[in-house]
FIBARO-798799 format. One record per residue (C-alpha): residue number from 1; x, y, z; residue in three letters. Coordinates in steps of 0.1 Angstrom, whole numbers, plus 2048, in hexadecimal, padded with zeros to 3 digits. Example, Ala and Ser with C-alpha at 12.3 -4.5 7.8 and 13.67 -1.06 7.14 Angstrom:
BEGIN
<1,<87B,7D3,84E>,"ALA">
<2,<889,7F5,847>,"SER">
REM end
This chain:
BEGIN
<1,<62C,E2B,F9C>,"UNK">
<2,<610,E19,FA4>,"UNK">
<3,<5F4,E18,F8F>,"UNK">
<4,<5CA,E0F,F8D>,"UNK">
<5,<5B3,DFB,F78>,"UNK">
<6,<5AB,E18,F5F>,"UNK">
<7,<5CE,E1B,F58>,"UNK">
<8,<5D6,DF5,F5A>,"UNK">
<9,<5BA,DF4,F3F>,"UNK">
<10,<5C4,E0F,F29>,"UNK">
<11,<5EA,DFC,F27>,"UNK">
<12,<5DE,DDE,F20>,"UNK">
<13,<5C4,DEF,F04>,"UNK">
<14,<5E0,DFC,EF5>,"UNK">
<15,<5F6,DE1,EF1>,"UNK">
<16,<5DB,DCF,EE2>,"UNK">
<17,<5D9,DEF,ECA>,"UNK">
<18,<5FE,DE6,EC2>,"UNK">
<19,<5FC,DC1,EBD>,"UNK">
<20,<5E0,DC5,EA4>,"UNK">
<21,<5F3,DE4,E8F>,"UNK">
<22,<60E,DCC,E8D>,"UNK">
<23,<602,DAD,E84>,"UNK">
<24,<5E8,DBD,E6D>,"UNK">
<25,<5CB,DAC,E84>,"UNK">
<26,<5B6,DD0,E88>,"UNK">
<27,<598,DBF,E9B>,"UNK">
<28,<5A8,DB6,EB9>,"UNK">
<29,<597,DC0,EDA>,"UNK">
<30,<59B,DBB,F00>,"UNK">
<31,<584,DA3,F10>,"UNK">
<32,<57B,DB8,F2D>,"UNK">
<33,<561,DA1,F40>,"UNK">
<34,<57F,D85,F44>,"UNK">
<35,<59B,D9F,F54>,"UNK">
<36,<5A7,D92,F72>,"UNK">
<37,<5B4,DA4,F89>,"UNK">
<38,<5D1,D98,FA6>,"UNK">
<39,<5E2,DA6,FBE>,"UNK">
<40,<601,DB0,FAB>,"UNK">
<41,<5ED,DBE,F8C>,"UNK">
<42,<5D1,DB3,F6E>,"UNK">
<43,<5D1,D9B,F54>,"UNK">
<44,<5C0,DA5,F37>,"UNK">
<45,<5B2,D8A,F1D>,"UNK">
<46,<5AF,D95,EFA>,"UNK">
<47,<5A2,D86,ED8>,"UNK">
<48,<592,D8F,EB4>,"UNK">
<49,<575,DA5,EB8>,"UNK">
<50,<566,D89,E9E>,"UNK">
<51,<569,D70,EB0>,"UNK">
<52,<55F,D80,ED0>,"UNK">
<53,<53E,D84,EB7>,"UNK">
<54,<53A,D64,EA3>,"UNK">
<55,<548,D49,EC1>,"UNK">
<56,<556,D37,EA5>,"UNK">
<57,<579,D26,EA9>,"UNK">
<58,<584,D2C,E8B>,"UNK">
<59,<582,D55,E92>,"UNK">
<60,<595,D50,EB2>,"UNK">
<61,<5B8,D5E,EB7>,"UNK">
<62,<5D6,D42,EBB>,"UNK">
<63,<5F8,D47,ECE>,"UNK">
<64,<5EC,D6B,EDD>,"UNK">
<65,<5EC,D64,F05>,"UNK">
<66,<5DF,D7D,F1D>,"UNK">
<67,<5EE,DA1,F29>,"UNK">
<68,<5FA,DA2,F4A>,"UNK">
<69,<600,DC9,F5C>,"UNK">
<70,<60E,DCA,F76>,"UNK">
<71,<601,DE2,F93>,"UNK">
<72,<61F,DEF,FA3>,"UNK">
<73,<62E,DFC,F80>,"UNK">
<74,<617,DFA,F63>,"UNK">
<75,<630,DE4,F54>,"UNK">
<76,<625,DCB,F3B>,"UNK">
<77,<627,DA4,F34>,"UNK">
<78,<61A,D8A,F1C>,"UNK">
<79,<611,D6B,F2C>,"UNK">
<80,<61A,D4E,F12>,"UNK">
<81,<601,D3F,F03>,"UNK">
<82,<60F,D21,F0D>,"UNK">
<83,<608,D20,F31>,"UNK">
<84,<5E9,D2D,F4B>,"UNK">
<85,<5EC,D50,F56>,"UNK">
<86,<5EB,D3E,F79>,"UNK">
<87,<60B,D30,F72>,"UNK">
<88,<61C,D4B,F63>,"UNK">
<89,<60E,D5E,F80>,"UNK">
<90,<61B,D45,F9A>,"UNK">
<91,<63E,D45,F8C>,"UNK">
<92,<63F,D6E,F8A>,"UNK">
<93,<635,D68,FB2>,"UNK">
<94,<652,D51,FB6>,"UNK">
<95,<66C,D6D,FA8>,"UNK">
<96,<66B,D60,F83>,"UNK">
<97,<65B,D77,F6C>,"UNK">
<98,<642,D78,F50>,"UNK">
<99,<64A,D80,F31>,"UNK">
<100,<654,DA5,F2B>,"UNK">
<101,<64B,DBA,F0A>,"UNK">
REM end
């Protein structure tokens, strides 16, 4: 079932709940002002709330790429660190995927 940007946020809000429960990192917060959103769903960026405050590097979050939802579903993927969400988004276009939780 499709679904809209509310609920596209909401997802992505709580995974972010879940990555910070597990990994013990309780400050981390959705950057709402850099979601972009495509055709096929939202990518939602995502660092430490301290960082977000102080700007300062060493505050910043490493290895944690952005949250992509998908419209048509409400499915979820991590896009690797390792590459642009472009590219993760261009491959998912080609048939490939992006990484699935």
């Amino acid at each position: 079932m499709p679904i809209d940007a509310v609920k596209a946020q909401a997802l992505a809000t709580r995974e972010v709940e879940r990555i910070a429960a597990e990994s013990g990192l309780h400050d981390l917060v959705l950057i709402s002002d850099k979601t972009q959103e495509v055709s096929e769903g939202w990518v939602f960026f995502w660092d430490s709330e301290k960082h977000l405050t102080t700007g300062d590097v060493r505050d910043a979050l490493g290895g944690g790429g952005p949250i992509f939802v998908d419209r048509s579903d409400g499915s979820l993927a991590m896009v690797w660190s390792g590459e642009s969400w472009q590219t993760a988004l261009a491959r998912y276009r080609a048939g490939g995927s992006i990484r699935r939780f």
